[in-house]
LOGU-757891 format. One record per residue (C-alpha): x, y, z. Coordinates in steps of 0.1 Angstrom, whole numbers, padded with zeros to 4 digits, always signed. Example, Ala and Ser with C-alpha at 12.3 -4.5 7.8 and 13.67 -1.06 7.14 Angstrom:
2
+0123-0045+0078+0137-0011+0071
***
This chain:
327
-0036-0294+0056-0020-0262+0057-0005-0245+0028+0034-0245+0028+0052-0211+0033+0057-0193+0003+0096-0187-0006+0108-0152+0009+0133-0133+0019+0136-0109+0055+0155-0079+0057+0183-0083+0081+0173-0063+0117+0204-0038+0109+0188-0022+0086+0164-0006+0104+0193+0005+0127+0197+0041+0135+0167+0058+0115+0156+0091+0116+0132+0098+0146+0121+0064+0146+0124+0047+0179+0095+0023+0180+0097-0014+0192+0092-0042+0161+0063-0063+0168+0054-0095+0145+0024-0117+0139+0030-0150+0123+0002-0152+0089+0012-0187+0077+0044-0188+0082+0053-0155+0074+0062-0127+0097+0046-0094+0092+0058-0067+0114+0036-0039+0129+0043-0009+0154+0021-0010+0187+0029+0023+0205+0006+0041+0230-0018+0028+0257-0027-0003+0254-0064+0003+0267-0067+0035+0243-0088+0042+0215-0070+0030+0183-0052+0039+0154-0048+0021+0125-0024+0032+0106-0020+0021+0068+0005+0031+0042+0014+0024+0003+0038+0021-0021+0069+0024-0018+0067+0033+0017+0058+0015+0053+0057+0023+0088+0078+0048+0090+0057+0068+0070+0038+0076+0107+0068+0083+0127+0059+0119+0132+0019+0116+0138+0029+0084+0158+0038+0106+0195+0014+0131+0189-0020+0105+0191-0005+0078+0214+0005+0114+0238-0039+0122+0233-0042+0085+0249-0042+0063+0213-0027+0030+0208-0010+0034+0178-0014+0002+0157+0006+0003+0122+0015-0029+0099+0041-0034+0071+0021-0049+0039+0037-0080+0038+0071-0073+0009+0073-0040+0022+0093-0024+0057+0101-0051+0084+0073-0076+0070+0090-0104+0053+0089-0104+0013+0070-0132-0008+0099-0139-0037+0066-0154-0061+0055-0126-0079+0021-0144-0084+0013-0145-0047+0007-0110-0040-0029-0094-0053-0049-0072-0029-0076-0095-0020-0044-0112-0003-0033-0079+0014-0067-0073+0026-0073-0107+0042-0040-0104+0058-0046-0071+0070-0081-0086+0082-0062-0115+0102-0043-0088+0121-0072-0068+0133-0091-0097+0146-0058-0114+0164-0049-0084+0183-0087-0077+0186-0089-0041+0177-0117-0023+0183-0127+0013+0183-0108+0020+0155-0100+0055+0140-0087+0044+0107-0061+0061+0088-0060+0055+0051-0037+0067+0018-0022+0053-0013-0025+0014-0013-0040+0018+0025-0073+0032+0014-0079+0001-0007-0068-0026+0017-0082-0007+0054-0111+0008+0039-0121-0024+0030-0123-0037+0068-0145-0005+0074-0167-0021+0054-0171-0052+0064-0164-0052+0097-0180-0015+0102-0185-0023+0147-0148-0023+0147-0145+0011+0134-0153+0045+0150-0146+0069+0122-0122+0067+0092-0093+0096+0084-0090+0095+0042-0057+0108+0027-0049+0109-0012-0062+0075-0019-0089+0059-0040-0114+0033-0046-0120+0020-0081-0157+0024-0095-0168+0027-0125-0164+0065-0137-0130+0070-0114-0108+0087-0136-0069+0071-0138-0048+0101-0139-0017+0106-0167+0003+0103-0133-0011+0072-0126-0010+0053-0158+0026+0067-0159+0036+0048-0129+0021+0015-0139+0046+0026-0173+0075+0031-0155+0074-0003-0133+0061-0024-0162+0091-0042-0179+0111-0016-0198+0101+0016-0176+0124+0039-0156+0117+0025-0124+0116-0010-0133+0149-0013-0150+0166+0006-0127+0150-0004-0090+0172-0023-0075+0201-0011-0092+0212+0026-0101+0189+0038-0069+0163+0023-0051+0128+0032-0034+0145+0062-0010+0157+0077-0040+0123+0081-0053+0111+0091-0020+0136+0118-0012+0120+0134-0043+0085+0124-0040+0084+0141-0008+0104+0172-0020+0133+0170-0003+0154+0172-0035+0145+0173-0073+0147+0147-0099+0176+0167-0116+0195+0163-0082+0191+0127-0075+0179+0107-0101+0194+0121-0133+0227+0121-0118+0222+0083-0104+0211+0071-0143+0243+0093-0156+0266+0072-0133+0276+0104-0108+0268+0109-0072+0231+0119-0064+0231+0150-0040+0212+0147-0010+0206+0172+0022+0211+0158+0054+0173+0159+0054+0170+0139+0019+0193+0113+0031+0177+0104+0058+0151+0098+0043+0162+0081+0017+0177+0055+0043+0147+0052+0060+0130+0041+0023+0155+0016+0016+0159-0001+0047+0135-0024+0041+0153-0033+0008+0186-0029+0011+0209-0056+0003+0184-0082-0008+0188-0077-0042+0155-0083-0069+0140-0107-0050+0136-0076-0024+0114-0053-0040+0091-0081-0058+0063-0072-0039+0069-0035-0047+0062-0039-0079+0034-0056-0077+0014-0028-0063+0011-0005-0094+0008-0035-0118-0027-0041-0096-0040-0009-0102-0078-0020-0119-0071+0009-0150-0081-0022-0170-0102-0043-0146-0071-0062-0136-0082-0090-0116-0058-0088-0088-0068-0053-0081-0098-0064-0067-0115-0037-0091-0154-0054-0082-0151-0053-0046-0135-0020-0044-0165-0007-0064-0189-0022-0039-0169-0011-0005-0169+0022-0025-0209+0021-0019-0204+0009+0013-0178+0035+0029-0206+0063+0008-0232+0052+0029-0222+0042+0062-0228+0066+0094-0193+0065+0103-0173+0100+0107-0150+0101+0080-0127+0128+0079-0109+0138+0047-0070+0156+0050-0055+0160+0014-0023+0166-0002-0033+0192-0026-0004+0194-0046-0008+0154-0056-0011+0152-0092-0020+0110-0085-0046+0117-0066-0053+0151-0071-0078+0171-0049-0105+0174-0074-0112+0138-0068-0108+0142-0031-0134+0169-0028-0157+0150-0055-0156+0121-0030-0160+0145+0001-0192+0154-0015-0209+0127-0015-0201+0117+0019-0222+0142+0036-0215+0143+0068-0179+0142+0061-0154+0175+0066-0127+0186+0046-0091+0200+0050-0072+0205+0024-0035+0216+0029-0020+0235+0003+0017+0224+0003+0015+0190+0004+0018+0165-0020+0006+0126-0019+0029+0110+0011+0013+0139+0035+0019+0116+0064+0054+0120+0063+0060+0157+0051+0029+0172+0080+0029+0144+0102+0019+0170+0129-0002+0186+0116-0024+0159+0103-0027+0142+0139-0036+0174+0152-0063+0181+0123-0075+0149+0133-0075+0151+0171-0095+0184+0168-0118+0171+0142-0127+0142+0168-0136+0164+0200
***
C-alpha cells in the first residue's frame, strides 16, 4: 500500500509572476503525491545540466547561467527541493531529512532518465547531487563544485555556520522573525550584496521601511515568491535545512553517508571542476582549496568578489568558466 500524502501547502502560480529575467516554463514530477517542480530548458538531446541549489534559494538561483549552457547545446535540468521555489511544501516538520531530499532527487534523475550529466553543486546541493555522483557515477560526466561541503570527520563547522543553525533554532534572529518582519528575499538581497544589513534588516526589526535598489528588490521578490502568502506553514521546510547540518552527528543530516560519498567523490575519475566564492565566510575558500587538493586531477578558479550564492551574483561567468574548462 502506498503511503498517504503528507499534509502541504503550494504556492499559488502568481507568485512566480513577473520575476526578474526569469522566463522559463514550470515543469512537475509527481513523487507520491507531491509535485516537485523543475526547469527543463535547452535541447532536449543535449548534454546535461543538473543544476542544484540550497537554502534559502531555488531555481532561480540559475537564471543567468541557465541561456548561456542551453545556447553551447545543454539541456538545462534544475529541480526545486521539495518546501522550497515552485515544489510543493511538506507542513510536518519531521518529514524532511536529507536522506529524503536525496532519494527524491534520485527519483527525478532516473524518471526523466538523465544521462551525461555535468553536475552543478553548492550549499545544500553539494550534499544531496553529489551523492547521485556517487552512486550512480555512469550517469555523470564530470561534476562543477561551488561553496558546498560534505561532512567527514575532521571538516571544520565554521563560527558562520554554527551561527546559522543559532539564528533558525527557536529563539534566533531568523527564526523568530521569518515569516514575519521580512522573509527569505530579505536575507538574500543582503546575502548577495545588493544592500547591507543596516539597510534592510535593521530597519524591518525597528518597524521602518527596509531600503531596497531596484536591483535588491527584485531580488528580494524573486526569494519570496516561493513563500509568500503562505504563512509558517510556508517556510517549514526552510528551516529544516540548517537544523540538519551534522555539527553534532545529527541524524537527519545524513552525517555517515556524506562521510563515505566524501571518499567516493575523492576517488572517482570523474572531472570535477571547482568555482569558489572567495569571499564566503560559510564556506570559506581555505576549505575549498583543501578539498581541491586532494582531488588531483581537479582545477581550480577562484573568483575574488564573490561570496557563497556565486550562481546568482556571476552567473555568467561561471557557465563560461565551465564551458571552457570542458573543451
Amino acid at each position: 500500500m502506498n503511503a498517504p500524502t503528507p499534509p502541504h501547502v503550494r504556492a499559488p502560480d502568481k507568485n512566480f509572476e513577473g520575476l526578474a529575467d526569469f522566463p522559463f516554463a514550470p515543469h512537475y514530477l509527481d513523487i507520491g503525491g507531491l509535485r516537485m517542480h523543475y526547469l527543463d530548458e535547452g535541447p532536449r538531446d543535449g548534454r546535461v545540466a543538473l543544476l542544484l541549489h540550497g537554502m534559502p534559494t531555488w531555481s532561480y538561483l540559475y537564471r543567468t547561467i541557465i541561456p548561456v549552457l542551453a545556447d553551447a547545446g545543454y539541456r538545462c535540468v534544475a529541480p526545486d527541493h521539495i518546501g522550497f521555489g515552485r515544489s510543493d511544501k511538506v507542513t510536518d516538520a519531521g518529514w524532511y531529512d536529507i536522506a529524503r531530499h536525496t532519494a527524491n532527487l534520485t527519483e527525478l534523475i532516473t524518471t526523466l532518465d538523465l544521462g551525461d550529466i555535468t553536475l552543478f553543486v553548492q550549499d545544500w546541493g553539494g550534499p544531496i547531487g553529489l551523492a547521485q555522483a556517487a552512486t550512480m557515477p555512469d550517469r555523470f560526466a564530470r561534476l562543477v563544485i561551488m561553496n558546498t561541503w560534505l561532512h567527514h570527520t575532521g571538516f571544520t563547522y565554521t563560527p558562520a555556520i554554527r551561527n546559522w543553525i543559532a539564528q533558525n533554532q527557536p529563539g534566533g534572529l531568523l527564526r523568530e522573525h521569518i515569516p514575519g518582519t521580512f522573509n527569505w528575499g530579505t536575507v538574500m538581497a543582503v546575502g548577495t550584496r545588493r544592500t547591507e544589513p543596516q539597510q534592510a534588516i535593521l530597519p524591518a526589526l525597528q518597524g521602518d521601511p527596509a531600503i531596497f535598489g531596484p536591483d535588491a528588490e527584485a531580488v528580494r521578490a524573486a526569494y519570496d515568491a516561493p513563500f509568500a502568502g503562505l504563512g509558517e506553514q510556508g517556510v517549514i521546510g526552510a528551516r529544516q535545512f540548517p537544523l540538519c547540518i551534522p555539527v553534532l552527528d545529527h541524524p537527519r543530516g545524513n552525517g555517515d553517508l556524506q562521510a563515505a560519498h566524501f571518499q567516493a567523490i575523492n576517488a572517482s575519475d570523474l572531472p570535477v571542476h571547482f568555482i569558489w566564492g572567495l569571499r564566503d565566510d560559510v564556506f570559506p575558500g581555505e576549505w575549498g582549496r583543501t578539498w581541491h587538493a586532494l582531488i588531483p586531477h581537479s582545477t581550480w578558479d577562484g573568483l575574488d568578489d564573490a561570496a557563497q550564492f556565486l550562481q546568482d551574483t556571476h552567473g555568467p561567468q561561471v557557465a563560461q568558466l565551465v564551458l571552457d574548462r570542458s573543451r
